[in-house]
C-alpha positions in Angstrom: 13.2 -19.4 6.8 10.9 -21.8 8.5 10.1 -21.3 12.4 11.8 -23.3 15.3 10.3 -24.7 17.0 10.3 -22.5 20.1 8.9 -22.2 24.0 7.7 -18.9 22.4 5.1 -20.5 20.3 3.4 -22.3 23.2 3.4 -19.0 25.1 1.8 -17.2 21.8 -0.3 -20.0 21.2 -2.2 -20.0 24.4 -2.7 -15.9 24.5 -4.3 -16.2 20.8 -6.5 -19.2 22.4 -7.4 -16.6 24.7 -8.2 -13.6 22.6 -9.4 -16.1 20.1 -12.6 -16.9 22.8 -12.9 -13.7 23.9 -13.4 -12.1 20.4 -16.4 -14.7 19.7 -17.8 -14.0 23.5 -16.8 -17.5 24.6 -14.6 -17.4 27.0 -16.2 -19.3 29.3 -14.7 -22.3 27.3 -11.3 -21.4 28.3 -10.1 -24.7 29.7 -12.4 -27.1 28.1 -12.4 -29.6 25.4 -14.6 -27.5 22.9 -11.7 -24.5 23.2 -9.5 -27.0 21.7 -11.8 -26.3 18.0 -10.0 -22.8 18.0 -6.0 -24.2 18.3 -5.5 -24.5 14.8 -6.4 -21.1 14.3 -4.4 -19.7 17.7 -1.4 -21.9 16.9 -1.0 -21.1 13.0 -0.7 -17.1 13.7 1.3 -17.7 16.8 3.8 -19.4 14.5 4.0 -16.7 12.7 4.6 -14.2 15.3 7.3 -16.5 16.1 8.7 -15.9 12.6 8.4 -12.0 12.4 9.8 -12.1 15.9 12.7 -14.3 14.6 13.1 -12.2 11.7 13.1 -8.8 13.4 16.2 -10.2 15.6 18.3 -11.2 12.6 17.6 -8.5 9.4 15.9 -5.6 12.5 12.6 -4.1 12.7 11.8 -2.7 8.8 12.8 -6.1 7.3 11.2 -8.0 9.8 8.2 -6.0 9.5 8.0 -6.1 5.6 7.9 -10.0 5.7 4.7 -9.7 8.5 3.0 -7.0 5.8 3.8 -9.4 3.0 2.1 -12.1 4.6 -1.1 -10.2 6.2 -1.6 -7.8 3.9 -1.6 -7.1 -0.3 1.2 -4.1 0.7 1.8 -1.0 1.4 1.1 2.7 -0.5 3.6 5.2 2.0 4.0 8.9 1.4 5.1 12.0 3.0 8.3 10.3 4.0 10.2 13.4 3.4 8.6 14.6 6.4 10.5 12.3 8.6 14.1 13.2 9.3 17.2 11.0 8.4 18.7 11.8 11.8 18.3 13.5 15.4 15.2 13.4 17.5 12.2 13.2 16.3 8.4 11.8 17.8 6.0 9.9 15.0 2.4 10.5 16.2 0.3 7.8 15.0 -3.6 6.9 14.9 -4.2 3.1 15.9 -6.5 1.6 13.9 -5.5 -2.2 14.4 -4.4 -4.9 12.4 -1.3 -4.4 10.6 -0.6 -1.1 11.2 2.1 -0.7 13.4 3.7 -3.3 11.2 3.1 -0.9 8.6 4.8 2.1 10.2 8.0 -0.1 11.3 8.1 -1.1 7.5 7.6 2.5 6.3 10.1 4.1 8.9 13.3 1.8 7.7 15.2 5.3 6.9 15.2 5.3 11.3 16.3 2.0 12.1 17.0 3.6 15.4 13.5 3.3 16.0 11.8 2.7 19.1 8.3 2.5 20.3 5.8 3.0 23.1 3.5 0.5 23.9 1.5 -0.9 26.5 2.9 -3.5 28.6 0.9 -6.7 27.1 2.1 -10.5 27.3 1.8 -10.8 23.5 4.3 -8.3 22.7 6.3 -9.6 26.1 6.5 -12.9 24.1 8.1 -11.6 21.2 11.5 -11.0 22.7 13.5 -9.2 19.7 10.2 -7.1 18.9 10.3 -6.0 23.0 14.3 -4.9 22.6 12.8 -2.3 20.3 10.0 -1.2 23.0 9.3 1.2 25.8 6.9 0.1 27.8 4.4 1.7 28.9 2.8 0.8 32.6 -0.9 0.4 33.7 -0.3 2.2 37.5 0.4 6.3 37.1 3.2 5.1 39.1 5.5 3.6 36.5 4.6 6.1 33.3 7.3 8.9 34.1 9.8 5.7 33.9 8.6 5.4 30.8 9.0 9.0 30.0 12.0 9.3 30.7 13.4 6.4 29.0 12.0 8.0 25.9 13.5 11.1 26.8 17.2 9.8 27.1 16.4 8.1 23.9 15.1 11.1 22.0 18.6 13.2 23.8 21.2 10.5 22.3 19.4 11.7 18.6 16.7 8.8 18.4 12.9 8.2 17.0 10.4 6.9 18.4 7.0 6.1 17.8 3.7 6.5 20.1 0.1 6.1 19.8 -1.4 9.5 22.1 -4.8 7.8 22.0 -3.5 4.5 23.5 -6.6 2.3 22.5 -7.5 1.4 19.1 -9.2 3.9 17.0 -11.8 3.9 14.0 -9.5 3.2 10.3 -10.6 6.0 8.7 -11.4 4.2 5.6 -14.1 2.2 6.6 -15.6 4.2 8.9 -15.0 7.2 7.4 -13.3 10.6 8.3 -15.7 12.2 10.8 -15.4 9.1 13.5 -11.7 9.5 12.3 -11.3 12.8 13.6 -13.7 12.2 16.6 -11.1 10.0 17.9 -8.5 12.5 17.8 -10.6 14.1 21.0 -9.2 10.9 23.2 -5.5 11.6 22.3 -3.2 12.1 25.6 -1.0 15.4 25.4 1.7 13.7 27.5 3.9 13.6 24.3 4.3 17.2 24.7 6.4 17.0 27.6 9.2 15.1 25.4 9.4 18.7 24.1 10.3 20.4 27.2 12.8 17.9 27.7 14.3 17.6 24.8 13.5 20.9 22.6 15.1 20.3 19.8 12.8 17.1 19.2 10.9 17.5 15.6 7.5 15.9 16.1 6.0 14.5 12.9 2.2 13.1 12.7 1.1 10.3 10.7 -1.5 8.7 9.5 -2.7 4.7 8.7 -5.7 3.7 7.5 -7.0 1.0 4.8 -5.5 -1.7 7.2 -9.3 -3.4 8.6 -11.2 -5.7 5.7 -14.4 -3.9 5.1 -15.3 -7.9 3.9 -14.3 -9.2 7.5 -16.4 -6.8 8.9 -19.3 -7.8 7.2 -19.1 -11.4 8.0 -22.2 -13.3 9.2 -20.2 -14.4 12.4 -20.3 -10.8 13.6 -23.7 -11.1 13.9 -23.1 -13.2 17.4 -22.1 -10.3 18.9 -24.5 -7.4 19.9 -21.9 -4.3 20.8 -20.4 -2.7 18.1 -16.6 -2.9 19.8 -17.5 -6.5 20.0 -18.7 -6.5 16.2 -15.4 -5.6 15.7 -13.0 -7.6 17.9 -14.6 -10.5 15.8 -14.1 -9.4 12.4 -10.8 -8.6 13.6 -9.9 -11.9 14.7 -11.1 -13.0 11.3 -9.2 -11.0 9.2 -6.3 -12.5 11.2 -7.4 -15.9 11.0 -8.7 -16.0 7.4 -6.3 -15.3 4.6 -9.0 -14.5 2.2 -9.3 -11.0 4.4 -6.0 -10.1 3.8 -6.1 -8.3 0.5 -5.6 -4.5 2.1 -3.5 -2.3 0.8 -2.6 -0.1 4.0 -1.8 3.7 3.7 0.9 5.1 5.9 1.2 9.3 5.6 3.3 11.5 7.4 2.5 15.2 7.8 4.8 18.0 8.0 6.4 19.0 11.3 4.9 22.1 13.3 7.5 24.3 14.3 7.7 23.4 18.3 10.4 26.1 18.6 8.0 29.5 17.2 4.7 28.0 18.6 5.8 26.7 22.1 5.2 23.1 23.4 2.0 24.2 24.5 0.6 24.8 21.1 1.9 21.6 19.8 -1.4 19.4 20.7 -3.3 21.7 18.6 -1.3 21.6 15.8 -0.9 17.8 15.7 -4.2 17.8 15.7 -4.8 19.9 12.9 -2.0 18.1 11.0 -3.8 14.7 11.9 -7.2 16.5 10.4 -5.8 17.1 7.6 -4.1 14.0 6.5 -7.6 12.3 7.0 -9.2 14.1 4.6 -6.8 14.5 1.8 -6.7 10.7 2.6 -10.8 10.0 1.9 -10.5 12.6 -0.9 -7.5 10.7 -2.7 -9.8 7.6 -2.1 -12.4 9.3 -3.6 -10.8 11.0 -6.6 -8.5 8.3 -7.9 -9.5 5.1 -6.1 -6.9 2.2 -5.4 -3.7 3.0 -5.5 -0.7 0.4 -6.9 0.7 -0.7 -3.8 4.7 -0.8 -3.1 4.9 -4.4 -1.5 7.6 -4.3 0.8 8.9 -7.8 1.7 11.5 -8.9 3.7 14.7 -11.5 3.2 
């Protein structure tokens, strides 16, 4: 299924342009004739947020998202999925490492096609229309977050999933920069996913884990060199890994951990279990790594 051409693209096209710049520190050419070097690049993935987007609307989120993994990514290795429940509420808790991982958590969750997700309100995502049917959004302002609580509170009441990211900024994937900064990160989650349990209390809450999903390769690229911060290092080699298909040969791990019980501990204990859960699936993760090494990978594709 080719992509349309679309109003969409333009409007995808021109916010890659822009991250595009900012990833390689030049945006000051926003709006010149040299910015015009980087539209290949902006316009080629835009098209294919275009497609995933199209794709999502006709065959839904799983499918859609399996076709975005097979393209960006060599698949995907998923276990613990008997921790998620075939029905009624339940919460995924998810690191965010970047890249393709909530694509890989979409794909992995299929068994929930009920799925929905919190995220924060950006343009990109506003610009995939099908993909923002499946989306909470969350505010910047205070103001408009308990909208956004709410609405995943009636969703969680009528049986739903959903999906949220507590530390809502992107975190260290554990398997490049190893377990400790892994779990370091954990320190920045937001408890505010613990009121969904005093609101709905028969909500199951279920952590998970991604990782293998950023190009070690990328990383290391002599481009990164141009930039001096290490979040800046890394905004490049991600824009590479996106731009450059040779960076797309991760296998991404998705893990789900067993459920605390919210019911005998108390909603207030549930941050600390989550977190010990979270702890947990980050180590067995580098000592798999460690004790086997690459794992086949179940390539999930789409129609």
């Amino acid at each position: 299924m080719a992509a349309t051409a679309s109003p969409w693209v333009d409007t995808l096209t021109e916010i890659n342009l822009v991250d595009l710049l900012d990833s390689v520190g030049l945006s000051r050419l926003r709006g010149t004739s040299l910015c015009r070097l980087f539209l290949p690049a902006a316009r080629r993935f835009a098209r294919t947020a275009h497609e995933f987007d199209t794709r999502v609307g006709t065959h839904g989120l799983a499918q859609g998202s399996a076709w975005l993994m097979s393209r960006m990514s060599a698949g995907i290795v998923a276990s613990g999925l008997e921790h998620v429940p075939p029905q009624g509420p339940v919460v995924i808790l998810a690191n965010h490492p970047g890249m393709t991982d909530t694509v890989a958590l979409f794909t992995s969750l299929a068994s929930r096609p009920d799925l929905r997700v919190i995220a924060l309100d950006r343009p990109f995502l506003r610009a995939l229309p099908n993909v923002a049917r499946q989306l909470i959004f969350l505010p910047d302002e205070e103001g408009g977050r308990m909208a956004a609580i709410r609405a995943a509170a009636r969703h969680l009441q009528e049986g739903g999933a959903l999906l949220t990211f507590p530390a809502g900024e992107i975190e260290p994937d554990p398997a490049l920069f190893g377990p400790q900064r892994a779990t370091a990160s954990l320190q920045n989650w937001s408890g505010s996913y613990t009121l969904l349990a005093r609101l709905v209390p028969r909500t199951r809450f279920v952590p998970a884990l991604v990782s293998h999903v950023v190009s070690p390769d990328a990383q290391r690229h002599p481009l990164t060199l141009l930039r001096r911060a290490a979040r800046d290092k890394e905004k490049l080699a991600a824009a590479l890994q996106v731009a450059l298909p040779r960076y797309r040969d991760q296998v991404a791990r998705v893990a789900f951990g067993h459920s605390p019980d919210v019911e005998a501990d108390g909603a207030q204990a549930l941050g600390a279990r989550i977190a010990a859960q979270m702890r947990q699936l980050i180590f067995a993760d580098a000592s798999a790594e460690r004790m086997t090494g690459p794992r086949e990978p179940l390539v999930l594709r789409g129609n």
